[in-house]
mmCIF file of the N, C-alpha and C atoms, coordinates in Angstrom:
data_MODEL
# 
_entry.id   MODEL 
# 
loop_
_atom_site.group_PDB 
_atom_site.id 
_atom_site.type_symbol 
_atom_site.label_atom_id 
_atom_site.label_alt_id 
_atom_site.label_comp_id 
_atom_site.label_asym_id 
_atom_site.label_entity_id 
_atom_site.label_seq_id 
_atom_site.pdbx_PDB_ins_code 
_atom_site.Cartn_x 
_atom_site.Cartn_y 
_atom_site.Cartn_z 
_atom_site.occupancy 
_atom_site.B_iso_or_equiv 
_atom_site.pdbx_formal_charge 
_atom_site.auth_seq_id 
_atom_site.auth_comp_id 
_atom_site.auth_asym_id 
_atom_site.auth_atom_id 
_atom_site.pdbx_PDB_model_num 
ATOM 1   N N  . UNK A 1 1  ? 263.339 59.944 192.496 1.00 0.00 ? 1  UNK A N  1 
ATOM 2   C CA . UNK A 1 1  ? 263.989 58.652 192.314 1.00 0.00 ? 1  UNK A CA 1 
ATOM 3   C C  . UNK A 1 1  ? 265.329 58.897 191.627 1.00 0.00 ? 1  UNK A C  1 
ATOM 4   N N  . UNK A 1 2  ? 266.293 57.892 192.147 1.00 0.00 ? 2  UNK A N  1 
ATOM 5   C CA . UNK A 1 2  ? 267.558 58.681 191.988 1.00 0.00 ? 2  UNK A CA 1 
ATOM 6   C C  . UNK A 1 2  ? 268.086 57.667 190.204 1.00 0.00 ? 2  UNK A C  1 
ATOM 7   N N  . UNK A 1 3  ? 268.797 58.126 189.703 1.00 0.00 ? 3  UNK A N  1 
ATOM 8   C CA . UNK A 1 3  ? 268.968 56.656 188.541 1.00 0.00 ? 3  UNK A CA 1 
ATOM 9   C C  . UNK A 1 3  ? 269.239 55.712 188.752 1.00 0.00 ? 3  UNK A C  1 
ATOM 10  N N  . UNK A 1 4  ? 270.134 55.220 189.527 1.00 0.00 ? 4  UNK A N  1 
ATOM 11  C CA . UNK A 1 4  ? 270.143 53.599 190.391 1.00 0.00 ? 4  UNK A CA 1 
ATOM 12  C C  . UNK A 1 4  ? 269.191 53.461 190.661 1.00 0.00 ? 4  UNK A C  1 
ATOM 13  N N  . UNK A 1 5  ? 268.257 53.946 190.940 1.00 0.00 ? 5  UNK A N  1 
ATOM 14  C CA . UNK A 1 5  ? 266.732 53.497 191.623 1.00 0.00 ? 5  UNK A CA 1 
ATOM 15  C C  . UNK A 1 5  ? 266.073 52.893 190.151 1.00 0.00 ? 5  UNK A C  1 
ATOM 16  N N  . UNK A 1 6  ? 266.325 53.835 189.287 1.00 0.00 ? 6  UNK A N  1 
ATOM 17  C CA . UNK A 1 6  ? 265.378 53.986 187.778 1.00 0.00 ? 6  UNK A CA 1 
ATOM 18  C C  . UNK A 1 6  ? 265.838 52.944 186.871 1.00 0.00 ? 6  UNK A C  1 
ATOM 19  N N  . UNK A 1 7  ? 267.505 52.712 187.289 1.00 0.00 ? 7  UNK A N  1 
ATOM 20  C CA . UNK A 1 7  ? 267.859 51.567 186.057 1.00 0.00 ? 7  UNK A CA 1 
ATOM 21  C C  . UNK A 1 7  ? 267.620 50.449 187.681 1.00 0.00 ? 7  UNK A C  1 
ATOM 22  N N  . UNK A 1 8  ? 267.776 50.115 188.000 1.00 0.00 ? 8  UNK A N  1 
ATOM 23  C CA . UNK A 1 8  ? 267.489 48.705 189.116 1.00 0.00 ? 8  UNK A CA 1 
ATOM 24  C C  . UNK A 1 8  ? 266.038 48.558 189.068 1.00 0.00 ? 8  UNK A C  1 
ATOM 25  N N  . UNK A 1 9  ? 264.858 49.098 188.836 1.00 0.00 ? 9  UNK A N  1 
ATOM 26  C CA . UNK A 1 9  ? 263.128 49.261 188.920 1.00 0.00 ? 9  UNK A CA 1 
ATOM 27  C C  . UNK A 1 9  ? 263.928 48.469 187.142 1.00 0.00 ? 9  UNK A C  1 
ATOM 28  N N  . UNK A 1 10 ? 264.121 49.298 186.616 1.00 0.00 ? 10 UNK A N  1 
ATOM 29  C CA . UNK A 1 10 ? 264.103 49.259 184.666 1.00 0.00 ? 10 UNK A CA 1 
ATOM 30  C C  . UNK A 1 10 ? 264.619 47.702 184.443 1.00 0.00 ? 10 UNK A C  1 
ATOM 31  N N  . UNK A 1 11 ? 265.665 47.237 185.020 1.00 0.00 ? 11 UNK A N  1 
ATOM 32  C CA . UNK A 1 11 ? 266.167 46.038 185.518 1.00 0.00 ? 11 UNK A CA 1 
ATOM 33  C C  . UNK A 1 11 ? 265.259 44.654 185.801 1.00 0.00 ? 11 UNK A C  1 
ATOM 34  N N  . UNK A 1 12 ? 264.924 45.001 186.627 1.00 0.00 ? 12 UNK A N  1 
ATOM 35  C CA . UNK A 1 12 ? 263.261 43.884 187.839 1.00 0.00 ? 12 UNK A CA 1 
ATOM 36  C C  . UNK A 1 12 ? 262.607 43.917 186.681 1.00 0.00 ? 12 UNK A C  1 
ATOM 37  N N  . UNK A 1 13 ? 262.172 44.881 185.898 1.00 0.00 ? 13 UNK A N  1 
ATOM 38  C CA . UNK A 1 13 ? 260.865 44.966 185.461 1.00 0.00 ? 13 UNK A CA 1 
ATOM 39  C C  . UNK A 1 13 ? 260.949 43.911 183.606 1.00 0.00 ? 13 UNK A C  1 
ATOM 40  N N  . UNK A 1 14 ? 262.247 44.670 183.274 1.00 0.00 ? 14 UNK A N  1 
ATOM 41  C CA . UNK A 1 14 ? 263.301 43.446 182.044 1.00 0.00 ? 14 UNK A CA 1 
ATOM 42  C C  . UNK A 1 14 ? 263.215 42.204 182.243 1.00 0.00 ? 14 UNK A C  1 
ATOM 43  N N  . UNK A 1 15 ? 263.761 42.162 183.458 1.00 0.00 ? 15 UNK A N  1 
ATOM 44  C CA . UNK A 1 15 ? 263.692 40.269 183.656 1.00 0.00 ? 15 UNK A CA 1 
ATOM 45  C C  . UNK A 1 15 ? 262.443 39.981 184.388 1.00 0.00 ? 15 UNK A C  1 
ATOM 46  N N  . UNK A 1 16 ? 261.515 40.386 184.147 1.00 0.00 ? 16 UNK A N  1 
ATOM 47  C CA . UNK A 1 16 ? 260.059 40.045 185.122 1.00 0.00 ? 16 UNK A CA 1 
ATOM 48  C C  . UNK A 1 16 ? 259.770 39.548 183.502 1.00 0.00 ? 16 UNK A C  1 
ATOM 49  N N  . UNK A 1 17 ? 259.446 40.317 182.890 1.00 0.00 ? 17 UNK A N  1 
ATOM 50  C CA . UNK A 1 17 ? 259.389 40.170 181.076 1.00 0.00 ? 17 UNK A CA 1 
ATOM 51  C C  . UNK A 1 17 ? 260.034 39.179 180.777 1.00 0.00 ? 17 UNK A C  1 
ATOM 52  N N  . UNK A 1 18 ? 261.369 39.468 180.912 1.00 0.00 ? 18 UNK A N  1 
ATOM 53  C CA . UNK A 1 18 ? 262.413 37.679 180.218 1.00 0.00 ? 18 UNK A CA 1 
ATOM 54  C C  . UNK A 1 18 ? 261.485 36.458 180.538 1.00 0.00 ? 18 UNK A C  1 
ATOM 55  N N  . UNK A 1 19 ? 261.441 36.480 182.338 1.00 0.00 ? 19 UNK A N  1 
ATOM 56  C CA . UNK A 1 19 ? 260.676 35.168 182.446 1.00 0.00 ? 19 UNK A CA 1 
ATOM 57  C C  . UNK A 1 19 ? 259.732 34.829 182.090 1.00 0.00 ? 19 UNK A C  1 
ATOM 58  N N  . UNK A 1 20 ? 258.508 35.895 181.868 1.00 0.00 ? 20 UNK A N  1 
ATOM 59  C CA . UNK A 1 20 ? 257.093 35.426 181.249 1.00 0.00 ? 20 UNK A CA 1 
ATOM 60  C C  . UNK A 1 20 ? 257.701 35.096 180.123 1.00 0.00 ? 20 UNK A C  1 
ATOM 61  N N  . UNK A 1 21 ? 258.137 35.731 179.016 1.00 0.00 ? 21 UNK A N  1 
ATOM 62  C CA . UNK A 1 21 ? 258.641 35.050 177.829 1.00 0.00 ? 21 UNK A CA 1 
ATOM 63  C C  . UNK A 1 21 ? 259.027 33.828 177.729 1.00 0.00 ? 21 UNK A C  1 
ATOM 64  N N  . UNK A 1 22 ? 259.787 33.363 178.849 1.00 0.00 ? 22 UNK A N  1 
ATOM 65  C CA . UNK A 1 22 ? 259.845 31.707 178.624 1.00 0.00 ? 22 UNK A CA 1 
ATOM 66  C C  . UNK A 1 22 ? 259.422 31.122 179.115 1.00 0.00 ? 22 UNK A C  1 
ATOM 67  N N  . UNK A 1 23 ? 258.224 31.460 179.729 1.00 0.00 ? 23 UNK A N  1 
ATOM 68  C CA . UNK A 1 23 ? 257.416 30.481 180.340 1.00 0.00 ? 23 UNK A CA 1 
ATOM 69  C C  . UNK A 1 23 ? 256.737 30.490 179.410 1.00 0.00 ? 23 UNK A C  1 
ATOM 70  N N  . UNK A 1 24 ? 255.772 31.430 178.168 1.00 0.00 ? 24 UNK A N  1 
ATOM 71  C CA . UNK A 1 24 ? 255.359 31.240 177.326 1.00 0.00 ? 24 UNK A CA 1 
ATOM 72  C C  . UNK A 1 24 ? 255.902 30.316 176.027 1.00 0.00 ? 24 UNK A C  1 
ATOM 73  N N  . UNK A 1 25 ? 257.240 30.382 176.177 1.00 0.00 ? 25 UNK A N  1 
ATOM 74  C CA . UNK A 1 25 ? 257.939 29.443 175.193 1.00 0.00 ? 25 UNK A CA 1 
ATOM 75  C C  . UNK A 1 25 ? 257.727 28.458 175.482 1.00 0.00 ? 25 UNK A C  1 
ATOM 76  N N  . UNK A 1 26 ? 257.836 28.122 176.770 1.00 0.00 ? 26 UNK A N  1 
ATOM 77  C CA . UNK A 1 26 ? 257.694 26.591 177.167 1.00 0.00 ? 26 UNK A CA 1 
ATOM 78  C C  . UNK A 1 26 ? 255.830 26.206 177.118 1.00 0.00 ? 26 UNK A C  1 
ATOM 79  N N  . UNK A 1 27 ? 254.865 26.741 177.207 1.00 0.00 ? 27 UNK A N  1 
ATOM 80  C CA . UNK A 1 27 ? 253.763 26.738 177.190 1.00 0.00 ? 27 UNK A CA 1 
ATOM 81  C C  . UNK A 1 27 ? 253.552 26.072 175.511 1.00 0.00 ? 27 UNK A C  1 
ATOM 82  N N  . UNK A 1 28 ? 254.121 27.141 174.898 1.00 0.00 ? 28 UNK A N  1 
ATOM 83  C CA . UNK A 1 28 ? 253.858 26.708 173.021 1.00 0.00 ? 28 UNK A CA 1 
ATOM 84  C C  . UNK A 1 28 ? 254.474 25.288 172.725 1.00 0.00 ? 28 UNK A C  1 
ATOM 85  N N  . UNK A 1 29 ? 255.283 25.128 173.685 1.00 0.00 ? 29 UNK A N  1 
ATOM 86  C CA . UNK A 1 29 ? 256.715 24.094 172.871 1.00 0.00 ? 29 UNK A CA 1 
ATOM 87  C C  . UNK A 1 29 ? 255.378 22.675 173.441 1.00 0.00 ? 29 UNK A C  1 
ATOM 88  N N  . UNK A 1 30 ? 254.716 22.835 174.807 1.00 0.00 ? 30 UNK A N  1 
ATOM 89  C CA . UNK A 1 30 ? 254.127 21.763 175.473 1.00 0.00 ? 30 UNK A CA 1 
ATOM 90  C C  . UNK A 1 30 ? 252.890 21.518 174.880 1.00 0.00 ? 30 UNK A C  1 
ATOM 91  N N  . UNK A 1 31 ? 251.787 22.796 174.046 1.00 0.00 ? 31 UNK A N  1 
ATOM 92  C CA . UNK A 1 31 ? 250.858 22.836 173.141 1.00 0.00 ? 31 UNK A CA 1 
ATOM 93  C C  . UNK A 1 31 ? 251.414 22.215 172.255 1.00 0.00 ? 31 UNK A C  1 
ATOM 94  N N  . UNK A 1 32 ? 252.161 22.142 171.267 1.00 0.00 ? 32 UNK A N  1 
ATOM 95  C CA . UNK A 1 32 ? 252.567 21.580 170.148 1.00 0.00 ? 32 UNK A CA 1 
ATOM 96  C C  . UNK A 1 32 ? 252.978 20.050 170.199 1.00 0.00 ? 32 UNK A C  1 
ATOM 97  N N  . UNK A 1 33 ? 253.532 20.112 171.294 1.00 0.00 ? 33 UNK A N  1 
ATOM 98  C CA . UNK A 1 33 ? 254.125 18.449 171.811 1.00 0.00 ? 33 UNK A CA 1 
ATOM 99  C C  . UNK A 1 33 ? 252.624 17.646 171.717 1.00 0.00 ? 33 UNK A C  1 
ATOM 100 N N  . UNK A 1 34 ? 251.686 18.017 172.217 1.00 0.00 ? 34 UNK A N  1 
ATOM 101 C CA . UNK A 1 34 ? 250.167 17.883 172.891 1.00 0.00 ? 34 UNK A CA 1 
ATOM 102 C C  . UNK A 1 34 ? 250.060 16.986 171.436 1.00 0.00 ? 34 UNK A C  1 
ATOM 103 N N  . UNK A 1 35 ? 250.005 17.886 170.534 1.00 0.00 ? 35 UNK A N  1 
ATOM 104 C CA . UNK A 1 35 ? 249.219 17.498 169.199 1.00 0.00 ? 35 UNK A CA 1 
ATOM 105 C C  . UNK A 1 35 ? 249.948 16.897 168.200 1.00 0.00 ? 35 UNK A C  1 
ATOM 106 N N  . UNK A 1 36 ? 251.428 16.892 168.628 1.00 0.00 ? 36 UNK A N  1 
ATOM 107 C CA . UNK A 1 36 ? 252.225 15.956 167.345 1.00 0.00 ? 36 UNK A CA 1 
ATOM 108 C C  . UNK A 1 36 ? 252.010 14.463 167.063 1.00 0.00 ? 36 UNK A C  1 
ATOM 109 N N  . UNK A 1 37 ? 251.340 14.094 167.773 1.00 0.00 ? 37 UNK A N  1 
ATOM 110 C CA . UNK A 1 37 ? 250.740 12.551 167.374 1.00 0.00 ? 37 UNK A CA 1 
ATOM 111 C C  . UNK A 1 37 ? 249.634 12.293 166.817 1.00 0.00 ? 37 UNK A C  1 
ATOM 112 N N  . UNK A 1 38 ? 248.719 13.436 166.857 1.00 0.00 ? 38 UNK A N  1 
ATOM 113 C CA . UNK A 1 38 ? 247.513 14.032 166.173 1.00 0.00 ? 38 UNK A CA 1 
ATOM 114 C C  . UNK A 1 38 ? 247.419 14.644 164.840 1.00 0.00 ? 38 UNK A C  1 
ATOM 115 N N  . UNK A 1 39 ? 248.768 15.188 164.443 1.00 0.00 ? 39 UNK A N  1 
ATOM 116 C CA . UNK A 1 39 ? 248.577 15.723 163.489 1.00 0.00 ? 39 UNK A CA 1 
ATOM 117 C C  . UNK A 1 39 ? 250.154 16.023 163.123 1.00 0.00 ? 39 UNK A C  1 
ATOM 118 N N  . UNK A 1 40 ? 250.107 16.242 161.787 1.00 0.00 ? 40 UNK A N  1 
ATOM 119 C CA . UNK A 1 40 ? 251.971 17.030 161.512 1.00 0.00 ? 40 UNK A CA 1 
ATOM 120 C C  . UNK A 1 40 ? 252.409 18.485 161.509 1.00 0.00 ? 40 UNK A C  1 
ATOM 121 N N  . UNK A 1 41 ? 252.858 18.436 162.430 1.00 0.00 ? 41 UNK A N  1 
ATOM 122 C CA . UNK A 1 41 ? 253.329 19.711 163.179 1.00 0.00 ? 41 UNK A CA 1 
ATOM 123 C C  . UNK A 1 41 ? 253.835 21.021 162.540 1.00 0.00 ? 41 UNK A C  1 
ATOM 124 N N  . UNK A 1 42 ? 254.967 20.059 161.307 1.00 0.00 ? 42 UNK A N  1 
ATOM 125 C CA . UNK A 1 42 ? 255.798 20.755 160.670 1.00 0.00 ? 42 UNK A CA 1 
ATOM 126 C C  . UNK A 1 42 ? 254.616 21.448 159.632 1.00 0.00 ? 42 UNK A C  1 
ATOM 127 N N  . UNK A 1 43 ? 253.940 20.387 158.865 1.00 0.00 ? 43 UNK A N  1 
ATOM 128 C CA . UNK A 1 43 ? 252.907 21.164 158.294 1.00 0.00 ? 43 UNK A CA 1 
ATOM 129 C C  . UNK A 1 43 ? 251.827 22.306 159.062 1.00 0.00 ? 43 UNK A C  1 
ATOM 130 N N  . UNK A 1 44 ? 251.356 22.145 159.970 1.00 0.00 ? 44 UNK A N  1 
ATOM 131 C CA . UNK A 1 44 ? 250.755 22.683 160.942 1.00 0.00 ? 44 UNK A CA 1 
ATOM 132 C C  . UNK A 1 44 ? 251.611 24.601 160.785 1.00 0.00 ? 44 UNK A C  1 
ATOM 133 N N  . UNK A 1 45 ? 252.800 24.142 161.254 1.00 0.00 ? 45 UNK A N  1 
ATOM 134 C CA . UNK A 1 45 ? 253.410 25.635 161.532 1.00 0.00 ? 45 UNK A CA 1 
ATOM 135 C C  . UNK A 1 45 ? 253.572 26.099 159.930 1.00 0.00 ? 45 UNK A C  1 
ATOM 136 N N  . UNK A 1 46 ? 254.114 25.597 159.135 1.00 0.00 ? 46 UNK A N  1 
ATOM 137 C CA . UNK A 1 46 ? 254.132 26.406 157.731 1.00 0.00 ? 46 UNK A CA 1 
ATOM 138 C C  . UNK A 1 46 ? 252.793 26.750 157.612 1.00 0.00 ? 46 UNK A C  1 
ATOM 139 N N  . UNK A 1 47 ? 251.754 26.353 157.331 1.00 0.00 ? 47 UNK A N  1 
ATOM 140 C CA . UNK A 1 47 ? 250.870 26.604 157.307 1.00 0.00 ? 47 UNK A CA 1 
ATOM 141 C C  . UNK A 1 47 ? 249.943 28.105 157.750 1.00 0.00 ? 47 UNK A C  1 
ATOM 142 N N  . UNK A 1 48 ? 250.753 28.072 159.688 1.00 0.00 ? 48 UNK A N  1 
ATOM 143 C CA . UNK A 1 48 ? 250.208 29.131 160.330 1.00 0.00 ? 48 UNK A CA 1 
ATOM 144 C C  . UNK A 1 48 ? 250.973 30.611 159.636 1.00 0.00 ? 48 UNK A C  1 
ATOM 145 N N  . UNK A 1 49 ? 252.078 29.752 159.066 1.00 0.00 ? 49 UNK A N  1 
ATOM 146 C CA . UNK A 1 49 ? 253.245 31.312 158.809 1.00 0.00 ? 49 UNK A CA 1 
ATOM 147 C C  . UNK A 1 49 ? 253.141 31.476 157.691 1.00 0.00 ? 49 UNK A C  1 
ATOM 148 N N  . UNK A 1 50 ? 252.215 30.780 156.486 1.00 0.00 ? 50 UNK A N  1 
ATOM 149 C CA . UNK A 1 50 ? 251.924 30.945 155.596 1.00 0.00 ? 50 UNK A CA 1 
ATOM 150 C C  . UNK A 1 50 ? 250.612 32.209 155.656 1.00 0.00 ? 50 UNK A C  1 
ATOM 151 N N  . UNK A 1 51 ? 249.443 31.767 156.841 1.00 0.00 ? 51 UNK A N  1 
ATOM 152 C CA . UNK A 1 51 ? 248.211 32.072 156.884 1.00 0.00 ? 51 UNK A CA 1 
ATOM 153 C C  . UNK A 1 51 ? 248.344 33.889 157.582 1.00 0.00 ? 51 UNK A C  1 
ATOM 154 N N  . UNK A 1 52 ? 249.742 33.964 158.369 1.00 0.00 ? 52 UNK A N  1 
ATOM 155 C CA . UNK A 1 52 ? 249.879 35.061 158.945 1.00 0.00 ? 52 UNK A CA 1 
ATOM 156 C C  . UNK A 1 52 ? 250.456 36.402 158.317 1.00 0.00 ? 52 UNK A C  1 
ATOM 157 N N  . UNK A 1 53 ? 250.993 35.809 157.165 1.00 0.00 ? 53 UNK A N  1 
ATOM 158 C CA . UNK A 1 53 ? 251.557 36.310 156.025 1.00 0.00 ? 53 UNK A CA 1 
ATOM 159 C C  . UNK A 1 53 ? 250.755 37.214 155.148 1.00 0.00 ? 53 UNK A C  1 
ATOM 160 N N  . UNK A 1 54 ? 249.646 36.351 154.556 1.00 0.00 ? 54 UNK A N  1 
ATOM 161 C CA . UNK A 1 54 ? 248.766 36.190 153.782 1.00 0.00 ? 54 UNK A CA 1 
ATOM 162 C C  . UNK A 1 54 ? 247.263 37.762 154.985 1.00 0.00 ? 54 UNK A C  1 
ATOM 163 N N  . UNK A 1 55 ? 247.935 37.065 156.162 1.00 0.00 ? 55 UNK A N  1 
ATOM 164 C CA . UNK A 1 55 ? 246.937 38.453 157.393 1.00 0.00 ? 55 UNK A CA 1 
ATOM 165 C C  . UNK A 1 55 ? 247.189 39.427 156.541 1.00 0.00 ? 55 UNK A C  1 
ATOM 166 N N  . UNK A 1 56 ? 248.163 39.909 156.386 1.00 0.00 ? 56 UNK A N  1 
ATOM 167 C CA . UNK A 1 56 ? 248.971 40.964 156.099 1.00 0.00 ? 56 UNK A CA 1 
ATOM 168 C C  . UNK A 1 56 ? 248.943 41.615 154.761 1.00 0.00 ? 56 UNK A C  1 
ATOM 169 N N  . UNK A 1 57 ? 248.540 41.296 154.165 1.00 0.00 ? 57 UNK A N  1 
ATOM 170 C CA . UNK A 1 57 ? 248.317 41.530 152.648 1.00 0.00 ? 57 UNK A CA 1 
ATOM 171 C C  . UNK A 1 57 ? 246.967 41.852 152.452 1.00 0.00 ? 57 UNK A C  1 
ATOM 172 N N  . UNK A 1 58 ? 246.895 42.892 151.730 1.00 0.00 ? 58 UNK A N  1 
ATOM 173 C CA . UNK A 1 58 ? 244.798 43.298 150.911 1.00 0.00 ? 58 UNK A CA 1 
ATOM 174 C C  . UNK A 1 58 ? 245.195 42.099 150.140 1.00 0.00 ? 58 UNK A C  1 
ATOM 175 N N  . UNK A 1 59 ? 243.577 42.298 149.657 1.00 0.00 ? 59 UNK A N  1 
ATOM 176 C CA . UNK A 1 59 ? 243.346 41.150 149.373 1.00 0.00 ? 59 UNK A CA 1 
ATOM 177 C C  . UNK A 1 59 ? 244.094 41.043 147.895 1.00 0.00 ? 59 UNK A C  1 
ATOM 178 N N  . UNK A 1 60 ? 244.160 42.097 146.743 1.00 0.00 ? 60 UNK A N  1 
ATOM 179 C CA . UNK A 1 60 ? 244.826 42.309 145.799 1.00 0.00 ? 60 UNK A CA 1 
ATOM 180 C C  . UNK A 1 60 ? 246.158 41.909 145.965 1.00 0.00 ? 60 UNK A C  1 
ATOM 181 N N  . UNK A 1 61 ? 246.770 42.095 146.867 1.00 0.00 ? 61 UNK A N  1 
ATOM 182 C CA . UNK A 1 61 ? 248.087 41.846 147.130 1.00 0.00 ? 61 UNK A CA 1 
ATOM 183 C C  . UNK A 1 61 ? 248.128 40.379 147.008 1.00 0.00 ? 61 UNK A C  1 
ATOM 184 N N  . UNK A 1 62 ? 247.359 39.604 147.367 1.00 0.00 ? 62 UNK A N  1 
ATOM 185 C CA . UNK A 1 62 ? 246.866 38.029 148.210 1.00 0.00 ? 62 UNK A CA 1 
ATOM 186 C C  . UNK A 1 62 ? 247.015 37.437 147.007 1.00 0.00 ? 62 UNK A C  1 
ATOM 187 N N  . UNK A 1 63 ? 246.246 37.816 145.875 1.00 0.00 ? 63 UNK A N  1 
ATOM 188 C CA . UNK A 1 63 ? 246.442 37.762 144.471 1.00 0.00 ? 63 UNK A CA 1 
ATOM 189 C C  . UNK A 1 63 ? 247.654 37.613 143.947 1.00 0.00 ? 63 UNK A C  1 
ATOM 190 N N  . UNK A 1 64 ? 248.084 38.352 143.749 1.00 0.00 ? 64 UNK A N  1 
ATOM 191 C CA . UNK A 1 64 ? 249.692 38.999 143.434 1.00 0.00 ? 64 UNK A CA 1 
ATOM 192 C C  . UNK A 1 64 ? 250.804 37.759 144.081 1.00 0.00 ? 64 UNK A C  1 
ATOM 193 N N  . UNK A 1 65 ? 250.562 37.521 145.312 1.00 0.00 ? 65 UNK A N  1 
ATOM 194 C CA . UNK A 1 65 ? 251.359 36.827 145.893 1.00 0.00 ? 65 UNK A CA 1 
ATOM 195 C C  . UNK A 1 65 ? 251.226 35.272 145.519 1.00 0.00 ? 65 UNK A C  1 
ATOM 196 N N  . UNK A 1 66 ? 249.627 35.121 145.549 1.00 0.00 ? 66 UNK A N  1 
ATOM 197 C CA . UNK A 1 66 ? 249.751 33.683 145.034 1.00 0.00 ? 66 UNK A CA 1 
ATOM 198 C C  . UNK A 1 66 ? 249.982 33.364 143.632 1.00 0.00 ? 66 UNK A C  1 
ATOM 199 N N  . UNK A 1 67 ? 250.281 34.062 142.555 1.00 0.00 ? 67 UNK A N  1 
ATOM 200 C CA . UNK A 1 67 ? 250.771 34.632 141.214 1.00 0.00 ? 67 UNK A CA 1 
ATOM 201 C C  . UNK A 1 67 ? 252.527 34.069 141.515 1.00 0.00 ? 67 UNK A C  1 
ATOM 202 N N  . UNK A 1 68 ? 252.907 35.320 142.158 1.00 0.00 ? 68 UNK A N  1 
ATOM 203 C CA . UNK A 1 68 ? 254.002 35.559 142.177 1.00 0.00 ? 68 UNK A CA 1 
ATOM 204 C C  . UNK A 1 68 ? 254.956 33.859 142.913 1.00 0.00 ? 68 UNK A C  1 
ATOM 205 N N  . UNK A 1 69 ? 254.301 33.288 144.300 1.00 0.00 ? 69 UNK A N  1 
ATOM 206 C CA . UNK A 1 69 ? 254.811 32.071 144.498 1.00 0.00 ? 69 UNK A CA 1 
ATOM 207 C C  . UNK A 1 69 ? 254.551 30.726 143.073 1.00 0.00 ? 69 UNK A C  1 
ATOM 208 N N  . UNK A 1 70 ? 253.299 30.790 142.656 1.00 0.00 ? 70 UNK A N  1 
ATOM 209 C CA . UNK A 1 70 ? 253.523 29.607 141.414 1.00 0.00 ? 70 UNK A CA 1 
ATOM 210 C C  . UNK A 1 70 ? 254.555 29.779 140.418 1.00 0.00 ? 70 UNK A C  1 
ATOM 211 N N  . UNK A 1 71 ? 255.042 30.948 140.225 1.00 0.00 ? 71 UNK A N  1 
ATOM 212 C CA . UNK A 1 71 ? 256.278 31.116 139.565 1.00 0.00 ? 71 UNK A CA 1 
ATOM 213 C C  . UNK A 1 71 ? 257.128 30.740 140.427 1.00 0.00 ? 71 UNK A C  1 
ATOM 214 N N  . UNK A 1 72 ? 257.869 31.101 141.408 1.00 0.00 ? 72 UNK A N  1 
ATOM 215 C CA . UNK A 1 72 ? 258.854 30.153 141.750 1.00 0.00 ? 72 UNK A CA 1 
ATOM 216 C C  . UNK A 1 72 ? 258.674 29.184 142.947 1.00 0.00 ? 72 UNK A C  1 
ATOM 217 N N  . UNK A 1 73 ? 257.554 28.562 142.715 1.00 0.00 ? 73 UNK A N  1 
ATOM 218 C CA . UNK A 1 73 ? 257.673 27.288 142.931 1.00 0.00 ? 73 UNK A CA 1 
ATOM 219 C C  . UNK A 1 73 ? 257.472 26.255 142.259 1.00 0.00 ? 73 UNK A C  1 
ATOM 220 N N  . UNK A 1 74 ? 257.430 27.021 140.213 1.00 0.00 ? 74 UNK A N  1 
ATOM 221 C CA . UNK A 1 74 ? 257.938 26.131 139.198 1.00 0.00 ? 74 UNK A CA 1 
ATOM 222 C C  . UNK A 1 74 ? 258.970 26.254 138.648 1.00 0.00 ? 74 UNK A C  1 
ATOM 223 N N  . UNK A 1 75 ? 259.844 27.418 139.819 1.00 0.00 ? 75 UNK A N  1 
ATOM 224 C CA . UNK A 1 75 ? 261.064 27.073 138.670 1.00 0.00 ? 75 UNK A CA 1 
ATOM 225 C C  . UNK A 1 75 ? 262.259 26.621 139.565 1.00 0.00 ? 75 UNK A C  1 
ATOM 226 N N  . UNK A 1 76 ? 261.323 25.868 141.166 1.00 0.00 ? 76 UNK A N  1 
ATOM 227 C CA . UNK A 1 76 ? 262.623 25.030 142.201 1.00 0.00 ? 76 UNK A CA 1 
ATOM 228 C C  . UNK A 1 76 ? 261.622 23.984 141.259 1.00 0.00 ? 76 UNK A C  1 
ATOM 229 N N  . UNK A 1 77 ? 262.922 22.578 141.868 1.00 0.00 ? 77 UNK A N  1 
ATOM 230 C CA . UNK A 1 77 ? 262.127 21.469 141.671 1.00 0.00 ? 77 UNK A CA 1 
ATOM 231 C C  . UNK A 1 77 ? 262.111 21.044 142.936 1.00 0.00 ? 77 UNK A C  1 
ATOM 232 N N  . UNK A 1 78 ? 261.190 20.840 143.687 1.00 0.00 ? 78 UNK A N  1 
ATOM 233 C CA . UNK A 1 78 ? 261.282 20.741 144.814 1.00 0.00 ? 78 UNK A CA 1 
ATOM 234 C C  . UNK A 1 78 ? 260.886 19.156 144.616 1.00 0.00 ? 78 UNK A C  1 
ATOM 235 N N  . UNK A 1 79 ? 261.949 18.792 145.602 1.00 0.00 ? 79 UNK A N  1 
ATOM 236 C CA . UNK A 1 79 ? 262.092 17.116 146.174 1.00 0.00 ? 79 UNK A CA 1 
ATOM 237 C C  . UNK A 1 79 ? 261.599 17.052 147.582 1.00 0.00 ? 79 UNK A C  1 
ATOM 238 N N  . UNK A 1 80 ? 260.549 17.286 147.694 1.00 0.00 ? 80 UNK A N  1 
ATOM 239 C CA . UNK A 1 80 ? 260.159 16.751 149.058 1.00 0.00 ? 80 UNK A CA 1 
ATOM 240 C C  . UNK A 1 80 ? 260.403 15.804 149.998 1.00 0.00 ? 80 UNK A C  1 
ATOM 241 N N  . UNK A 1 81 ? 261.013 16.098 151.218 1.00 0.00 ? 81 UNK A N  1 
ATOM 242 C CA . UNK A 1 81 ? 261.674 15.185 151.705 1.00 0.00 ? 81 UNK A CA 1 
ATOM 243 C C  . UNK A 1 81 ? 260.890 15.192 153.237 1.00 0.00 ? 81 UNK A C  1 
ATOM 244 N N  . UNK A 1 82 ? 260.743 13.451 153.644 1.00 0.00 ? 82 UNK A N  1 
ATOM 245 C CA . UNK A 1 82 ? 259.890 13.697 154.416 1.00 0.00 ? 82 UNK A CA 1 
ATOM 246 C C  . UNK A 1 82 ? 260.762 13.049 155.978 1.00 0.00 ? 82 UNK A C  1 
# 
């Protein structure tokens, strides 16, 4: 196979990928739409990126972290705005 062959295959195969990617974008964006009248969304996703975070950490760490956020999230004053 000659390299035009290898980058044009390498090419097809990039944007075969691009498109599943946004068809999956559009899949999440239409799941989420689904349930925003059901529930709050915005909370919903902090939540998940809170929970995916938290994957990631032993459990000692998990500790540490929820330590480490009550400190500064007493020293914003947070005005919640809805």
């Amino acid at each position: 196979m000659t390299d035009n062959e290898l980058v044009g295959e390498l090419v097809q195969r990039l944007m075969r990928v691009e498109h599943e990617i946004g068809l999956l974008r559009e899949d999440r964006k239409n799941l989420l739409d689904e349930y925003k009248d059901k529930m709050d969304i915005k909370v919903f996703q902090a939540a998940l990126r809170i929970a995916k975070i938290k994957a990631k950490l032993s459990s000692t760490s998990e500790d540490t972290l929820d330590s480490v956020l009550e400190v500064v999230e007493n020293k914003f004053s947070i005005d919640w705005i809805d």
